[in-house]
N, C-alpha and C positions, 0 to 999 in steps of 0.2 A: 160593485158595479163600476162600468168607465163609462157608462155616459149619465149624464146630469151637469145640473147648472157647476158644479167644480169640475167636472171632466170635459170631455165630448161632449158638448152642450148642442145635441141633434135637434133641439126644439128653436133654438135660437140660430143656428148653426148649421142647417143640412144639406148642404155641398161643400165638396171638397173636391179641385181642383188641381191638376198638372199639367204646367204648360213646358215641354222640354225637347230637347234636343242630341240627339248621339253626339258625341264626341269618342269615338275609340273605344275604348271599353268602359266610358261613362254615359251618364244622360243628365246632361245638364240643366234645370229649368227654374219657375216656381213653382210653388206651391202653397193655395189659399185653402187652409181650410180657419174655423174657429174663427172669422173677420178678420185674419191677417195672411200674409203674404211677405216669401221668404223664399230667399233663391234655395234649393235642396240641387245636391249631386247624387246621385245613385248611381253604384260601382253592380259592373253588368260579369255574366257568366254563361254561357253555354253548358246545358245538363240535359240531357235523355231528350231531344226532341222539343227544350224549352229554353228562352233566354231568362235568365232571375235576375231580377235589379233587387239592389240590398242600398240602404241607407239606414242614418240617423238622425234624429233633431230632438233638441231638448224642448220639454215641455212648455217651459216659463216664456221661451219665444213666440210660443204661438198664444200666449196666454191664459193657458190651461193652468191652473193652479191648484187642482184638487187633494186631496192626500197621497204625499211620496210614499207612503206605507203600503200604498195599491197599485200603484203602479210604477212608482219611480220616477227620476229625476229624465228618462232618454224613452224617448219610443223606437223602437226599432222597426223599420218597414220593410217586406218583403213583396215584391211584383214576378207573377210568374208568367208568361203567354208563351202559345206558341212560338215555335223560332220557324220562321218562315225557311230558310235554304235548308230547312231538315226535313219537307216537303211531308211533314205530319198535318192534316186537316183536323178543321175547330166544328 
């Protein structure tokens, strides 16, 4: 499991947070989740009618400290929404 008091702690913990900004083909901003807050950059894509923002953050920063055996030392984030000037509706 990844949530629990060594993971994703959603009982102590349940919002999470981005506050960001385009920059070219990034989105720059923070991000709170776990009671901490931490600038994250997400590297952007155009694919099939969606924009994908991809990032990383290692665990220990947000204070996640559960077993590296289940999930590992980096989470990987994936955001996908529509892309607006590709005039697909939601």
């Amino acid at each position: 499991r990844i949530t629990g008091p060594g993971m994703m702690d959603v009982a102590r913990f349940p919002d999470l947070t981005f506050d960001g900004r385009c920059q070219g083909e990034t989105v720059i901003g923070d991000l709170t989740m776990h009671g901490e807050t931490h600038k994250l950059t997400l590297d952007t894509v155009r694919s099939r009618g969606a924009i994908v923002a991809t990032g990383r953050i290692r665990r220990a920063d947000w204070g996640i400290a559960g077993s590296a055996l289940i999930g590992g030392p980096i989470i990987r984030i994936r955001v996908t929404v529509p892309d607006p000037a590709s005039g697909a509706r939601t």
